[in-house]
N, C-alpha and C positions, 0 to 999 in steps of 0.2 A: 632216634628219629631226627630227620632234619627239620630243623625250625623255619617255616614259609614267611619270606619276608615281606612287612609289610606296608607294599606300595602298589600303587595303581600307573601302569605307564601306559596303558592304550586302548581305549576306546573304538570299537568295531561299529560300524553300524552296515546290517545290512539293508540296501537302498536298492529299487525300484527302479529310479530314472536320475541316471549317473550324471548327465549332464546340467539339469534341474537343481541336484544335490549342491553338485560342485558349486554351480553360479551362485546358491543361497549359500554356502560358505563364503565362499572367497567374495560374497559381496558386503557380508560383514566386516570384510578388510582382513581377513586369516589370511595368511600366504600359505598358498599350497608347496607342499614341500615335492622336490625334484623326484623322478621316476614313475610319476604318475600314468595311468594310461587311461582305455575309455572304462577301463573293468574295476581299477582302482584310484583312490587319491586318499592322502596324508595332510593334517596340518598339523601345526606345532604349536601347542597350546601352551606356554611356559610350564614346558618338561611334560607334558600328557601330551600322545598322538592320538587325534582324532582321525581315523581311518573309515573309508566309504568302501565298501565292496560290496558287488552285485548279490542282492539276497537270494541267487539262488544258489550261485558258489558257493557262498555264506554257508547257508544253511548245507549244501553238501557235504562241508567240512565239519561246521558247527551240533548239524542236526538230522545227521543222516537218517531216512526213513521217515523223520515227523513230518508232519502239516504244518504247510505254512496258512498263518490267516492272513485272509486279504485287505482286512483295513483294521481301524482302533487304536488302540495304545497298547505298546506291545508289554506294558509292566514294568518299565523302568522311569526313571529320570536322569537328569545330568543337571548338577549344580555351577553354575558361575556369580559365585562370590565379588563384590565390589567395596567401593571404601568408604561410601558411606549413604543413608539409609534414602537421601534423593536420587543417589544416580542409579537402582534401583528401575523408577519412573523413567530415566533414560533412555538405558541398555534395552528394557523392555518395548521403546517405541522406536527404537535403532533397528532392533529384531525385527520386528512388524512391517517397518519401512521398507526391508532389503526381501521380506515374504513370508515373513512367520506368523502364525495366527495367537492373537490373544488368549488365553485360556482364563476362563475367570478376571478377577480383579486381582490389581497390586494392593496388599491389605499391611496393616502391621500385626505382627503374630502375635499371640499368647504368647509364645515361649521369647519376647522381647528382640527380636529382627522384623525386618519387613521383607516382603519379598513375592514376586508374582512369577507364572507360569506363560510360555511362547512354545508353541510346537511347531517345528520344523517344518515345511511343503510334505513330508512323509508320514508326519504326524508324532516325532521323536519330542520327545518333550523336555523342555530345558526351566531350573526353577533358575531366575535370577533373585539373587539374594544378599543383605545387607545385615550382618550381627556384629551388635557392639561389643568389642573385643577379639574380634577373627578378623585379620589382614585378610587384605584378597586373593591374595595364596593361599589360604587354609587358616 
């Protein structure tokens, strides 16, 4: 049996309003990477792509036959890690600023990090997060 290697290189989200999407990217300062059109876009996340495509494409690929739901949290998260447990409070009001909604509060964990939740204009939810001993890479 082949052994699955393991690493995460790309991040799909399927999105609603492509153009909305994009502008709440790239106004967090992501550069959109070249090829992009109005059905897709790419950014480069040091070595993870984050990719937007239309969720009904998406889901034609992804999820042929299911139901899609029309609003909520769709059961995931995305981590972005920082360097240290203020900038946290930062990132968090950087997000907000450019149209992300606050979720909760920035708290410090039990498990010794601190770290608060922003969902996206779609409602993609991202934990920013700050653990002593994890660089911001991982």
């Amino acid at each position: 049996m082949t052994a699955v290697p393991s690493r995460l290189n790309i991040v799909t989200l399927g999105v609603r309003d492509m153009p909305r999407m994009r502008a709440f990217y790239g106004g967090l300062g992501w550069v959109e990477r070249p090829g992009g059109s109005h059905e897709f876009a790419a950014f480069l996340l040091e070595g993870i792509v984050l990719a937007l495509y239309g969720i009904n494409d998406l889901a034609g690929d992804a999820a042929p036959g299911e139901p899609l739901t029309k609003h909520g949290w769709g059961g995931h998260t995305f981590g972005l890690t920082v360097v240290g447990a203020d900038e946290v409070d930062e990132v968090v009001a950087a997000m907000c600023a450019a149209g992300a909604r606050k979720v909760g509060q920035v708290v410090d964990r039990p498990w010794g990090g601190r770290s608060g939740f922003v969902a996206d204009p779609e409602g993609n939810r991202w934990e920013i997060l700050w653990v002593d001993g994890v660089n911001a890479t991982g």
